[in-house]
Every structure is written in C-alpha cells, then in structure tokens.
mmCIF file as Biopython writes it, N, C-alpha, C and O atoms, coordinates in Angstrom:
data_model
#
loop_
_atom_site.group_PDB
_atom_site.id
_atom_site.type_symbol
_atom_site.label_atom_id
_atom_site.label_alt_id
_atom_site.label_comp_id
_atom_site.label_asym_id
_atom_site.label_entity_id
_atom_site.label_seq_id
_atom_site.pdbx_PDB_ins_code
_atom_site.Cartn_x
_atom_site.Cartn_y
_atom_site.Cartn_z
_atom_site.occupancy
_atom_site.B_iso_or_equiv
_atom_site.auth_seq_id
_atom_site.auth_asym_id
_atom_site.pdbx_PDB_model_num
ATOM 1   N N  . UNK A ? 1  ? 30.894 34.178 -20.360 1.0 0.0 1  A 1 
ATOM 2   C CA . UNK A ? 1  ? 29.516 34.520 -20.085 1.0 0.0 1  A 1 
ATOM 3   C C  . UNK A ? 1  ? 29.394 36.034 -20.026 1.0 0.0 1  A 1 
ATOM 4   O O  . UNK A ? 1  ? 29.989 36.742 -19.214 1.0 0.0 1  A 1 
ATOM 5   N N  . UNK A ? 2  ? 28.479 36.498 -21.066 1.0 0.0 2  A 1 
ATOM 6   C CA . UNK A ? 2  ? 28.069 38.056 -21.155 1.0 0.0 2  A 1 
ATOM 7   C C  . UNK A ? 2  ? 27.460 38.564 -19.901 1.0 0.0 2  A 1 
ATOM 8   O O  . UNK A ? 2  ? 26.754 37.669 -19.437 1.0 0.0 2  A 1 
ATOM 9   N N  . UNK A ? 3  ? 27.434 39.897 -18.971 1.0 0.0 3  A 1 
ATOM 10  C CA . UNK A ? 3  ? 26.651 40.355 -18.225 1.0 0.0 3  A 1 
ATOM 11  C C  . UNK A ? 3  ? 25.332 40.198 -18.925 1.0 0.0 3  A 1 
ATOM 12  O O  . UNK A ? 3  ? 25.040 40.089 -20.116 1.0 0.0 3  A 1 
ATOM 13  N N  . UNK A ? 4  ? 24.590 40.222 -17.764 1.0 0.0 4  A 1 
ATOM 14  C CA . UNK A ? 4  ? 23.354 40.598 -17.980 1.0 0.0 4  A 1 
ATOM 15  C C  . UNK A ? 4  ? 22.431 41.947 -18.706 1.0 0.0 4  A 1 
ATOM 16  O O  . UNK A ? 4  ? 22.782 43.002 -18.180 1.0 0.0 4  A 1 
ATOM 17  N N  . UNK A ? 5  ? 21.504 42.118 -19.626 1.0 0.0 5  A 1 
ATOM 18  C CA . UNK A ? 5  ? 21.701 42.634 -19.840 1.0 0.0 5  A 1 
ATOM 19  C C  . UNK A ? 5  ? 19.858 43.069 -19.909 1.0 0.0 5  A 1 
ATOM 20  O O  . UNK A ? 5  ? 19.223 42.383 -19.108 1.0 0.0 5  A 1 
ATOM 21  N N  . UNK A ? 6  ? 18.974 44.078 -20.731 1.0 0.0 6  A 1 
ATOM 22  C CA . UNK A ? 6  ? 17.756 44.198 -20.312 1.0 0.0 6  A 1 
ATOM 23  C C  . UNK A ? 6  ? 16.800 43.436 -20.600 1.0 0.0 6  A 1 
ATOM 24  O O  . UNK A ? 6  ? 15.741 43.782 -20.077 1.0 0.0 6  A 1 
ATOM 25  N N  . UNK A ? 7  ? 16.738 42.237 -21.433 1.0 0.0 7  A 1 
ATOM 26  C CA . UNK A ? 7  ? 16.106 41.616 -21.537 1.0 0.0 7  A 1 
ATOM 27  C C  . UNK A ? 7  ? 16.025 40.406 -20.691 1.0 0.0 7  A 1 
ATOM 28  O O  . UNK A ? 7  ? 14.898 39.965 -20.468 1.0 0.0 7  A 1 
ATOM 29  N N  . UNK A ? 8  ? 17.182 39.725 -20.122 1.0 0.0 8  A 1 
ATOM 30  C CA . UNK A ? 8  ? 17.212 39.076 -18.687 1.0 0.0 8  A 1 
ATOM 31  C C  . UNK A ? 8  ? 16.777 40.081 -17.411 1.0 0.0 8  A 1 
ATOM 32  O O  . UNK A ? 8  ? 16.167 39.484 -16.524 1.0 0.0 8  A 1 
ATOM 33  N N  . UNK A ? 9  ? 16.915 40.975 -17.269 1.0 0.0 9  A 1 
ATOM 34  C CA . UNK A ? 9  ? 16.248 41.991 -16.313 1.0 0.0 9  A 1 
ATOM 35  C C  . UNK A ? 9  ? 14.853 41.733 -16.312 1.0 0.0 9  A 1 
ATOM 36  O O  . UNK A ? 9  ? 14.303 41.294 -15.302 1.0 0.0 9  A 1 
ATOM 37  N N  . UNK A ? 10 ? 14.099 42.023 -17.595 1.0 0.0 10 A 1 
ATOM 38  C CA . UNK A ? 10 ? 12.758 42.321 -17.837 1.0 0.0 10 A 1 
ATOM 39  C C  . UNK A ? 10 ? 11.918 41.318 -17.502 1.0 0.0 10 A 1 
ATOM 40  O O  . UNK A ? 10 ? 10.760 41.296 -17.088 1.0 0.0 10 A 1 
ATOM 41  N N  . UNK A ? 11 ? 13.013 40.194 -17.854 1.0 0.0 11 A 1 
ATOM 42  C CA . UNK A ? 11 ? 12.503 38.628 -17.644 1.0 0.0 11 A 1 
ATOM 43  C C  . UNK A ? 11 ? 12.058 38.249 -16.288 1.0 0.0 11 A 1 
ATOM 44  O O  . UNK A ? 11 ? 11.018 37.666 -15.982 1.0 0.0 11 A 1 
ATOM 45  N N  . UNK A ? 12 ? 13.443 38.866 -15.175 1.0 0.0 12 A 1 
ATOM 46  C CA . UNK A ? 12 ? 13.961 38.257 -14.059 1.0 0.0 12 A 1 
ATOM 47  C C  . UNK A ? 12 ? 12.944 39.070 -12.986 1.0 0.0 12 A 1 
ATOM 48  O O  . UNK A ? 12 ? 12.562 38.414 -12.017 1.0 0.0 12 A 1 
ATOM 49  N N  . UNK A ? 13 ? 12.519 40.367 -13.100 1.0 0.0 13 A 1 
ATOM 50  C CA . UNK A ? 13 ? 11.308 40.884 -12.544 1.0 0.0 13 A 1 
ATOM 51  C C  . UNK A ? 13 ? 10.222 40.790 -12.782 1.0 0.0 13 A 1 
ATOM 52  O O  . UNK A ? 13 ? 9.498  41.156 -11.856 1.0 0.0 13 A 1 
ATOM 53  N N  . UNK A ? 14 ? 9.543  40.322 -13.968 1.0 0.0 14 A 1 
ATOM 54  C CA . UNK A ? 14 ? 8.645  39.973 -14.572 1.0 0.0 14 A 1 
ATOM 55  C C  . UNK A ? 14 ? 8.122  38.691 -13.723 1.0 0.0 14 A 1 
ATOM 56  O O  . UNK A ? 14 ? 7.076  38.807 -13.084 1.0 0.0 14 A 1 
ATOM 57  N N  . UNK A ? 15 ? 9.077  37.070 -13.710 1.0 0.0 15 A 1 
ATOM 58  C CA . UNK A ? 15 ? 9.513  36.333 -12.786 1.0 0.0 15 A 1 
ATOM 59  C C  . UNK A ? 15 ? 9.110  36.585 -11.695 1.0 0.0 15 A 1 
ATOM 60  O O  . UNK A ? 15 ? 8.053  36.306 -11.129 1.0 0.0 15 A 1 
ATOM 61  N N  . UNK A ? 16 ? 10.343 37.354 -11.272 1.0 0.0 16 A 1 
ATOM 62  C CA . UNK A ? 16 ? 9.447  37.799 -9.331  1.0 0.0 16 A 1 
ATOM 63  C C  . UNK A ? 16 ? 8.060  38.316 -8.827  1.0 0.0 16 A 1 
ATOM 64  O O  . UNK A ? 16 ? 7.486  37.980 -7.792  1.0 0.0 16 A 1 
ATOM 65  N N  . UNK A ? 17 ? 7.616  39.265 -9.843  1.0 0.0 17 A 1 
ATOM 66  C CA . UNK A ? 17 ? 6.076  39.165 -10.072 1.0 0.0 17 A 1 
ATOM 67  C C  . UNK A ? 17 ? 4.890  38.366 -9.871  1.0 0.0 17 A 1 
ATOM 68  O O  . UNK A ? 17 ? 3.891  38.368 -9.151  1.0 0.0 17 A 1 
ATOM 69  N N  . UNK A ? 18 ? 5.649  37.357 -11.242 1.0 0.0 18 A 1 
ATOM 70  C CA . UNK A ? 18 ? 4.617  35.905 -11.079 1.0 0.0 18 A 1 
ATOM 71  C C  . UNK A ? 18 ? 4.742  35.442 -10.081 1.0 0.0 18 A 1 
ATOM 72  O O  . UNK A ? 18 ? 3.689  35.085 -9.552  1.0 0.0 18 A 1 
ATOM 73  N N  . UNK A ? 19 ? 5.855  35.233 -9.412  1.0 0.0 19 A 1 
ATOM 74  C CA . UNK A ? 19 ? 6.053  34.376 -8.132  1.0 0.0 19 A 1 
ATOM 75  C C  . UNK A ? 19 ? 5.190  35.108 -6.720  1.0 0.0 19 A 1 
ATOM 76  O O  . UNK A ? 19 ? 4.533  34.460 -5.905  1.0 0.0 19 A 1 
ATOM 77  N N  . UNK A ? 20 ? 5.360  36.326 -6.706  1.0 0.0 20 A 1 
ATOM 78  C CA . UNK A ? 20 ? 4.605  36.812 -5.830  1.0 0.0 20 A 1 
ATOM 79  C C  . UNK A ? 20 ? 2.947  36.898 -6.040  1.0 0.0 20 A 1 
ATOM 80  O O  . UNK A ? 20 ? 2.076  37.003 -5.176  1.0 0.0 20 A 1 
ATOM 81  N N  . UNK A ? 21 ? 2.829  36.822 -7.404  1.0 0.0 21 A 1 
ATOM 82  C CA . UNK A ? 21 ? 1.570  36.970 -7.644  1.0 0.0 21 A 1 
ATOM 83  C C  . UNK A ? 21 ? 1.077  35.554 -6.827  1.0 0.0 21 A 1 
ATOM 84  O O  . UNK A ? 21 ? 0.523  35.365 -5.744  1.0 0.0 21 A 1 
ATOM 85  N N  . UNK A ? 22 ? 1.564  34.670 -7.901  1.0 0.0 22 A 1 
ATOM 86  C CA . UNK A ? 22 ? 1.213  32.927 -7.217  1.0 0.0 22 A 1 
ATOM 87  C C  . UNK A ? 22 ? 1.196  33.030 -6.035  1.0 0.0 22 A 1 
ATOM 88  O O  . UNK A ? 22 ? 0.061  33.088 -5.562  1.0 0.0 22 A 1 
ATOM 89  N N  . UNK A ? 23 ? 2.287  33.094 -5.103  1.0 0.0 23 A 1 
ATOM 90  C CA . UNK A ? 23 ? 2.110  33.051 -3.491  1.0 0.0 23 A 1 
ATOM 91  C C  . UNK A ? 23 ? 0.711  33.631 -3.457  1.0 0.0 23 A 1 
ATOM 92  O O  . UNK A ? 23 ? -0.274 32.933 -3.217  1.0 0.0 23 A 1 
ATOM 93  N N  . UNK A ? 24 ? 0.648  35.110 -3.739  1.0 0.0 24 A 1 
ATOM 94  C CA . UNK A ? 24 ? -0.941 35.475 -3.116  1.0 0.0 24 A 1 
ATOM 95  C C  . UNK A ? 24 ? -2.071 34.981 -3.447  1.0 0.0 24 A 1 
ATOM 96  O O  . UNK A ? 24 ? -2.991 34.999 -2.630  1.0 0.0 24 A 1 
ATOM 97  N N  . UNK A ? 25 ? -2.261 34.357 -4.898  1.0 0.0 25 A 1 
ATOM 98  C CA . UNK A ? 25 ? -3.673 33.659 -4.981  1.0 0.0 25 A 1 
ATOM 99  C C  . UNK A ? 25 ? -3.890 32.292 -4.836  1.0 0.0 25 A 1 
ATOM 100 O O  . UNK A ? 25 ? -4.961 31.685 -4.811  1.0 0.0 25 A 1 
ATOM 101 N N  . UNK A ? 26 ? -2.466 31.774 -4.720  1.0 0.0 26 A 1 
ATOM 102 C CA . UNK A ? 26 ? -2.460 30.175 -5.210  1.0 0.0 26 A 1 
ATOM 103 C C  . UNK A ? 26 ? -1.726 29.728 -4.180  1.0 0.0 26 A 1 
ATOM 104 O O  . UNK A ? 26 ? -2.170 28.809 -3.491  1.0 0.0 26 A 1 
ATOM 105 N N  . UNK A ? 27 ? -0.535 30.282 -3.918  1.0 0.0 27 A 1 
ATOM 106 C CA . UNK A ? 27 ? 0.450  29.419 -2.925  1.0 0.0 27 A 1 
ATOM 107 C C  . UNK A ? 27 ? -0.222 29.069 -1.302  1.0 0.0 27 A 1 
ATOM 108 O O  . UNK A ? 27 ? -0.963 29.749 -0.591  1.0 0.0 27 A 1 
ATOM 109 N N  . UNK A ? 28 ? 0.393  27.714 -1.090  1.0 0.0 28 A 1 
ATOM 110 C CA . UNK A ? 28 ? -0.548 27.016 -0.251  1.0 0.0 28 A 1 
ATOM 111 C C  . UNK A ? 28 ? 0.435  27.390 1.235   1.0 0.0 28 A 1 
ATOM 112 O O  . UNK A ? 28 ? 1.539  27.932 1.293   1.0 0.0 28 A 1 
ATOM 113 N N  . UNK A ? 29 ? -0.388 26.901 2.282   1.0 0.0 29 A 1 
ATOM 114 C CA . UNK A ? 29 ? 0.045  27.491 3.416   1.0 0.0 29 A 1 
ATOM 115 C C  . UNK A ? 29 ? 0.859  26.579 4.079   1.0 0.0 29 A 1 
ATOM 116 O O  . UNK A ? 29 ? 1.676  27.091 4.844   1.0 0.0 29 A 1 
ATOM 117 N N  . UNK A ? 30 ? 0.858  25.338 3.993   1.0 0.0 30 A 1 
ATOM 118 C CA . UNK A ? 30 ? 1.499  24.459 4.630   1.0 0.0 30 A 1 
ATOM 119 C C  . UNK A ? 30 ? 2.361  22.922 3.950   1.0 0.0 30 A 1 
ATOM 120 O O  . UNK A ? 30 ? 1.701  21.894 3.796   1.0 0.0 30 A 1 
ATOM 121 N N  . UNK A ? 31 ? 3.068  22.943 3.786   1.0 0.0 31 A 1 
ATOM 122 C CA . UNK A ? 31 ? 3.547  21.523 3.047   1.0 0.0 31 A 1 
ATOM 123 C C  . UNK A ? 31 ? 4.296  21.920 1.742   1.0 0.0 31 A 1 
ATOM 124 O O  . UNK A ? 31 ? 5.101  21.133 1.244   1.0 0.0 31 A 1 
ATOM 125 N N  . UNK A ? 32 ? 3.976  23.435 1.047   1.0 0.0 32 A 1 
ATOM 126 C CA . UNK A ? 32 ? 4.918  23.513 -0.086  1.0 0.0 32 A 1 
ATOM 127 C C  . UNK A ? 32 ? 6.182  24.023 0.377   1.0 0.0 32 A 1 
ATOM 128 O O  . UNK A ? 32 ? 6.144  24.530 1.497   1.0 0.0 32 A 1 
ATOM 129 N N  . UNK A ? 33 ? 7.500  24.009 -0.325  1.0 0.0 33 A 1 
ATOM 130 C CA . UNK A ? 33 ? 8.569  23.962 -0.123  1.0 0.0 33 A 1 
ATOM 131 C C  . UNK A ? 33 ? 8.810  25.555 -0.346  1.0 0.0 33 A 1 
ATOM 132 O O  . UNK A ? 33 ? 9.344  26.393 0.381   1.0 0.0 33 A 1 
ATOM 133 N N  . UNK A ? 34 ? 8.258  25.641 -1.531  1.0 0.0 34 A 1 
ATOM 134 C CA . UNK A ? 34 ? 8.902  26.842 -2.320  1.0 0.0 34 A 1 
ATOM 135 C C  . UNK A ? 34 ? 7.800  27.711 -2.590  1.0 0.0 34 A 1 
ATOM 136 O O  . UNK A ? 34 ? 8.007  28.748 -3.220  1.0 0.0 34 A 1 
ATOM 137 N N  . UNK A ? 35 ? 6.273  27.319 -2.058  1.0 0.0 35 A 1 
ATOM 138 C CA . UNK A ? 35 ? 5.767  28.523 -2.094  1.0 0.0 35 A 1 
ATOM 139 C C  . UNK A ? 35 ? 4.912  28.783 -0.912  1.0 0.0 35 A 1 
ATOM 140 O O  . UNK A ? 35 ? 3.937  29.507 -1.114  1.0 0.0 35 A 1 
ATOM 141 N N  . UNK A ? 36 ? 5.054  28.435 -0.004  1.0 0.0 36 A 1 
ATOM 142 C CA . UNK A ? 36 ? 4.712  28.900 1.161   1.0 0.0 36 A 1 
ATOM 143 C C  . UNK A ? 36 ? 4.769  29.556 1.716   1.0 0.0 36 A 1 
ATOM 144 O O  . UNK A ? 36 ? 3.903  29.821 2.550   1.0 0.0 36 A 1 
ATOM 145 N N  . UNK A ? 37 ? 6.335  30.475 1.468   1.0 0.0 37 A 1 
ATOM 146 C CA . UNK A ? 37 ? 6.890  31.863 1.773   1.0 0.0 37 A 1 
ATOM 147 C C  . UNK A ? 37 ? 7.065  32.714 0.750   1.0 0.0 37 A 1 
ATOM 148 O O  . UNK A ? 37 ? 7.635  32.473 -0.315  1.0 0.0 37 A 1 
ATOM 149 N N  . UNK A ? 38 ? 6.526  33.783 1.120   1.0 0.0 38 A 1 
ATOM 150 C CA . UNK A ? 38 ? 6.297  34.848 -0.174  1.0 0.0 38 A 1 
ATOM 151 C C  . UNK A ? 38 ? 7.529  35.487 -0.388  1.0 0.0 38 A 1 
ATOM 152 O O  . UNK A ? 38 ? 7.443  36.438 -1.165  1.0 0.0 38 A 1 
ATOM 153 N N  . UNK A ? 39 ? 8.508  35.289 0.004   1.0 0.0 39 A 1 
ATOM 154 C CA . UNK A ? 39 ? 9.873  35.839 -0.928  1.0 0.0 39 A 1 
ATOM 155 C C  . UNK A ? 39 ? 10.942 34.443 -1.278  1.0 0.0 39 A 1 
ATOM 156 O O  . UNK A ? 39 ? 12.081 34.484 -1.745  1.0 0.0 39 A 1 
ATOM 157 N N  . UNK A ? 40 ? 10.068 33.141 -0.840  1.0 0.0 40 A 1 
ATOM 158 C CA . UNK A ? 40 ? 10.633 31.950 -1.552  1.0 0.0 40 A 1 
ATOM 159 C C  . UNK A ? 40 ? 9.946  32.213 -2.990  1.0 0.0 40 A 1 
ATOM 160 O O  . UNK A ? 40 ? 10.738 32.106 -3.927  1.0 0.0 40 A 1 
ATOM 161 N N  . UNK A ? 41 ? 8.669  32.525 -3.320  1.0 0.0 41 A 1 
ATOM 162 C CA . UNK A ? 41 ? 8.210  32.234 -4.270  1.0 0.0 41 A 1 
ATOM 163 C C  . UNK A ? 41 ? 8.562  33.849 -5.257  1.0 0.0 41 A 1 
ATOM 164 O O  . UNK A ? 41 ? 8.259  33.979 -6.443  1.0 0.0 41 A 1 
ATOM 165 N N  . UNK A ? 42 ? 9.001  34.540 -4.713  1.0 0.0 42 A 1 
ATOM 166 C CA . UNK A ? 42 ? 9.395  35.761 -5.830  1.0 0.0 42 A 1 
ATOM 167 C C  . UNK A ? 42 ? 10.730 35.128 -6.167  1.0 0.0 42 A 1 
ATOM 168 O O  . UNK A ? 42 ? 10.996 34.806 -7.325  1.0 0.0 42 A 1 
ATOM 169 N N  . UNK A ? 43 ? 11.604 34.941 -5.119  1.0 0.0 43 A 1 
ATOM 170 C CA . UNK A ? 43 ? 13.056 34.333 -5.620  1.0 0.0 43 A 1 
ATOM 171 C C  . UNK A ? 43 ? 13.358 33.287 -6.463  1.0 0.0 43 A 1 
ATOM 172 O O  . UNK A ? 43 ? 14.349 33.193 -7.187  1.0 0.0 43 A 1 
ATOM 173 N N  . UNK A ? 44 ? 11.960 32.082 -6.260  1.0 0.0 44 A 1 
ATOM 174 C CA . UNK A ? 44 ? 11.840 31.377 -7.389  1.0 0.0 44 A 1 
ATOM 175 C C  . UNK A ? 44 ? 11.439 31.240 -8.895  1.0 0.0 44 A 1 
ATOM 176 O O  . UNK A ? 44 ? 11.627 30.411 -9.785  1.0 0.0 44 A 1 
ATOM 177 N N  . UNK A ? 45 ? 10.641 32.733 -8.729  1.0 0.0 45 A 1 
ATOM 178 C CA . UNK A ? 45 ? 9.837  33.148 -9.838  1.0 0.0 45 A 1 
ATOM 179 C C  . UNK A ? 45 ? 10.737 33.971 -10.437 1.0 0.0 45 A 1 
ATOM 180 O O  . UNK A ? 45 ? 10.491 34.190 -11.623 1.0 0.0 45 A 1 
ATOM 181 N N  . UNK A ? 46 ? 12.157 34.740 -9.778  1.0 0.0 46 A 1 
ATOM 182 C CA . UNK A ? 46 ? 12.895 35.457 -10.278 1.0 0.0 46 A 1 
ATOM 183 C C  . UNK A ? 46 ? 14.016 34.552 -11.145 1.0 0.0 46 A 1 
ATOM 184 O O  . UNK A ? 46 ? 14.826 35.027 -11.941 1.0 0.0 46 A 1 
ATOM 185 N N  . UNK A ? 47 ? 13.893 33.401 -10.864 1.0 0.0 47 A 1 
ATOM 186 C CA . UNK A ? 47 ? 15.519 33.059 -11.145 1.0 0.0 47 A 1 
ATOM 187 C C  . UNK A ? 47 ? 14.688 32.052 -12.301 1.0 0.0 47 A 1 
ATOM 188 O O  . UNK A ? 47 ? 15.392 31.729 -13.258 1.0 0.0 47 A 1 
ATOM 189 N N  . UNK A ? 48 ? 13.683 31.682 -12.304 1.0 0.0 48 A 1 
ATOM 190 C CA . UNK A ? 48 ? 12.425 30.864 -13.858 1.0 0.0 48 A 1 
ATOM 191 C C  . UNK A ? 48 ? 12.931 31.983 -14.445 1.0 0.0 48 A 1 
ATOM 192 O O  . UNK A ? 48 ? 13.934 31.818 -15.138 1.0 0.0 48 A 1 
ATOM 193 N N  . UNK A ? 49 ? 12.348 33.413 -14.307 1.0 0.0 49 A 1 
ATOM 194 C CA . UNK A ? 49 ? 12.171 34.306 -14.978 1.0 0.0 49 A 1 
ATOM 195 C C  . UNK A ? 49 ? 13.633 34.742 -15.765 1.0 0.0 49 A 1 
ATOM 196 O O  . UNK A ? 49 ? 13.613 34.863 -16.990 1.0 0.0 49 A 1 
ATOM 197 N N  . UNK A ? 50 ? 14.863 34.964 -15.024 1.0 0.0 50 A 1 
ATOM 198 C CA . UNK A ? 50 ? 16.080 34.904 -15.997 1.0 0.0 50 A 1 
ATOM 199 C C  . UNK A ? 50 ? 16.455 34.090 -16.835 1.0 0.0 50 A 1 
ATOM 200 O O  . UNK A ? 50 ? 16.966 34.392 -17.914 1.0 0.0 50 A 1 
ATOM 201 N N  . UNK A ? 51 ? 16.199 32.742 -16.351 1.0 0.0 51 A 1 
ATOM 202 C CA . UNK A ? 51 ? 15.937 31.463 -17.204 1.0 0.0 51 A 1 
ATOM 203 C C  . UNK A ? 51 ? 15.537 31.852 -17.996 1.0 0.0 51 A 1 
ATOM 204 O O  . UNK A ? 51 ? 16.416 32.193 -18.787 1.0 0.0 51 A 1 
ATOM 205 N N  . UNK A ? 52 ? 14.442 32.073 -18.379 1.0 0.0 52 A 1 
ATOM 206 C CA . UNK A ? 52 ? 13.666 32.083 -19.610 1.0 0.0 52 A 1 
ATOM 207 C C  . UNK A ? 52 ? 14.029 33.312 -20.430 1.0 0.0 52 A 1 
ATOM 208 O O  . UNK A ? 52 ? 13.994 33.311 -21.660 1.0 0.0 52 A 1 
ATOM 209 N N  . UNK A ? 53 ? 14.339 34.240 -19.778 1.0 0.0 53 A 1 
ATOM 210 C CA . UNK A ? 53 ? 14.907 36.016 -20.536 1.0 0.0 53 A 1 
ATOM 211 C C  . UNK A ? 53 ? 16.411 35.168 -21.382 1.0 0.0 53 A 1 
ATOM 212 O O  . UNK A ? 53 ? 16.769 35.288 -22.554 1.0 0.0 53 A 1 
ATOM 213 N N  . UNK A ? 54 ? 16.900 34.510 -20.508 1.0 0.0 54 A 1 
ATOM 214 C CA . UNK A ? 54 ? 18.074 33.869 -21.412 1.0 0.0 54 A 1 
ATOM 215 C C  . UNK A ? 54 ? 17.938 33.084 -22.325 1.0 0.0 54 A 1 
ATOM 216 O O  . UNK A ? 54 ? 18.897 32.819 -23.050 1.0 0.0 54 A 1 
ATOM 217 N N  . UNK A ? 55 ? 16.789 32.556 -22.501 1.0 0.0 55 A 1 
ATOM 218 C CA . UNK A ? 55 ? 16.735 31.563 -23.616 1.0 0.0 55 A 1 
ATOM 219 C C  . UNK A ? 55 ? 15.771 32.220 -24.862 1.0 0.0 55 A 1 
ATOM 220 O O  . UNK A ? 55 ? 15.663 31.759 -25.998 1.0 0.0 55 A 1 
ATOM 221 N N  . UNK A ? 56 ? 15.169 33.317 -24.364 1.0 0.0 56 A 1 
ATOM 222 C CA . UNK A ? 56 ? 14.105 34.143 -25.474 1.0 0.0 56 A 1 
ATOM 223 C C  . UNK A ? 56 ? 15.446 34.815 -26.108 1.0 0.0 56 A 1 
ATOM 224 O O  . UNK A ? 56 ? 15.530 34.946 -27.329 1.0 0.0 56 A 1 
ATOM 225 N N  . UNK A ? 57 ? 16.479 35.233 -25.248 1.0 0.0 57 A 1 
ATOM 226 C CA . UNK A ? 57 ? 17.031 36.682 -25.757 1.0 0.0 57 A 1 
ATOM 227 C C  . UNK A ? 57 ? 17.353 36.424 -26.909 1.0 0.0 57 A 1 
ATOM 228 O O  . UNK A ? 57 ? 17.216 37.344 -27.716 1.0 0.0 57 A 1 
ATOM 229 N N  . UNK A ? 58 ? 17.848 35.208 -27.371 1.0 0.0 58 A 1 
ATOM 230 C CA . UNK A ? 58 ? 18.375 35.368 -28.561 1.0 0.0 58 A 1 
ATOM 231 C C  . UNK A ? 58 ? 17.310 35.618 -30.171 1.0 0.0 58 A 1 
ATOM 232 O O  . UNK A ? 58 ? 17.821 35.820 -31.272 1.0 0.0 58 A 1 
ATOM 233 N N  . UNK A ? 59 ? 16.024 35.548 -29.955 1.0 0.0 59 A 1 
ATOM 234 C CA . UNK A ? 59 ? 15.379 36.043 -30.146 1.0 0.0 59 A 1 
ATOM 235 C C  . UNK A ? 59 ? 15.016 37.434 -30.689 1.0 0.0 59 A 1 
ATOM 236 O O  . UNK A ? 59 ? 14.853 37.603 -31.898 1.0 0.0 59 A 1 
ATOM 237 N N  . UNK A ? 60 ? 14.892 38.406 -29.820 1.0 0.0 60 A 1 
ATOM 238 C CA . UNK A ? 60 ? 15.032 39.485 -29.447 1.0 0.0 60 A 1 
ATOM 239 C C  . UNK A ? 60 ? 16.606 40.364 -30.094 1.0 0.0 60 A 1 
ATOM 240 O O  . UNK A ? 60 ? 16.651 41.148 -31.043 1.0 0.0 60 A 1 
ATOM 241 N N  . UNK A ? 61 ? 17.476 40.017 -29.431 1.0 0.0 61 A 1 
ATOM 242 C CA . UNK A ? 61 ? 18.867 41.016 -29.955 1.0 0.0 61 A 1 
ATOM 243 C C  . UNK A ? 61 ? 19.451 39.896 -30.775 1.0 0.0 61 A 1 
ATOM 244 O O  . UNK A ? 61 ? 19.698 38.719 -30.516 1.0 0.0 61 A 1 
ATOM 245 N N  . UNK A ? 62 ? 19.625 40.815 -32.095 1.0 0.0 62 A 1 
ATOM 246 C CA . UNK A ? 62 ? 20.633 39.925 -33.522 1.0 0.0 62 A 1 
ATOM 247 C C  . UNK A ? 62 ? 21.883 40.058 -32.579 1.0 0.0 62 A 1 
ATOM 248 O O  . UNK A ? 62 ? 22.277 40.995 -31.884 1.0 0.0 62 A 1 
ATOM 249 N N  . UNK A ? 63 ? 22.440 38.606 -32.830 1.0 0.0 63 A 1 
ATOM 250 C CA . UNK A ? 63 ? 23.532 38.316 -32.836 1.0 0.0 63 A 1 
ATOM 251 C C  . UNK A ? 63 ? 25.039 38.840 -34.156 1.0 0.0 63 A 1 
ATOM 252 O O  . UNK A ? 63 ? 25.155 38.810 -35.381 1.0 0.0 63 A 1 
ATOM 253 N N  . UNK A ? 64 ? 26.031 39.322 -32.842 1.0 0.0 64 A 1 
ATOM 254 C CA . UNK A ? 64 ? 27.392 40.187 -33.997 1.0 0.0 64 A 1 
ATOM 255 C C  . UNK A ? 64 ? 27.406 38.891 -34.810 1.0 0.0 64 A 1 
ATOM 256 O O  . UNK A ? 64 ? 26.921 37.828 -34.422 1.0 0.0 64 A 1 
ATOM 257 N N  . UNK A ? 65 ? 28.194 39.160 -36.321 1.0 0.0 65 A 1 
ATOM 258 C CA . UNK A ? 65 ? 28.768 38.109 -37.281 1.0 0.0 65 A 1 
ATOM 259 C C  . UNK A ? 65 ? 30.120 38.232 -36.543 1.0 0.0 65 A 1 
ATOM 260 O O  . UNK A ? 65 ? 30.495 39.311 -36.085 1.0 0.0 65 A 1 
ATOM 261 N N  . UNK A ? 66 ? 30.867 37.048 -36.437 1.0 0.0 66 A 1 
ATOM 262 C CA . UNK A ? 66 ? 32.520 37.325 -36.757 1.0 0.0 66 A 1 
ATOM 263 C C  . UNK A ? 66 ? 32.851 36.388 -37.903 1.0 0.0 66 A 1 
ATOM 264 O O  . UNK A ? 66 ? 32.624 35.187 -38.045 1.0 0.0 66 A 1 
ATOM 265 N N  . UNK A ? 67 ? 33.535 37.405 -38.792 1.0 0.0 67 A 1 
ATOM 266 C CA . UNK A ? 67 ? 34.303 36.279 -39.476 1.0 0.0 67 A 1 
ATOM 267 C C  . UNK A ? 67 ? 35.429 36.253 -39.461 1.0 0.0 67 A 1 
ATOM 268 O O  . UNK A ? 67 ? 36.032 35.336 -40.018 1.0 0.0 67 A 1 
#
C-alpha cells in the first residue's frame, strides 16, 4: 500500500468539510449516531472523503508501465 498522497488529502479534507458542513445545517440533535457530534461528523466525512480520493485517484495520476 502506497502513502498517501495529494489527491487522497484533497479528498480527505474536502470530506471533513462536508461532514462539518452537514452537522451544521442538517445534522440532527438527538438519536443520530454519527452526526450529532460535530467532530463525529467531520471524522466521518473525512474518512468517505479518502474513500472516495482513493477510488477517483486513479483517474487523475497515470499509472507507471512495468514491463
């Protein structure tokens, strides 16, 4: 497994963003698990957010040839 690198970064704060964003307009006050607390919902929004930087990246940066 490669370090991380800026496009999982970009992802993974981007992520914590949304998550904080959600907590403030949307996340409910009582009964949700994961967004009820506003650094549950950045931490959850951070770790979607690498998720997804990992699955775009390849995308984004050409992959070396080996032959």
């Amino acid at each position: 497994m490669s370090k991380p690198g800026k496009i999982e970064l970009m992802f993974t704060l981007a992520g914590a963003v949304s998550g904080l964003l959600y907590f403030e307009f949307y996340g409910c006050e009582n009964g949700c698990m994961i967004t009820s607390v506003w650094w549950r919902a950045g931490l959850y929004g951070a770790f979607m957010g690498f998720l997804v930087g990992g699955m775009v990246k390849d995308r984004f940066v050409p992959q070396k040839k080996t032959d």
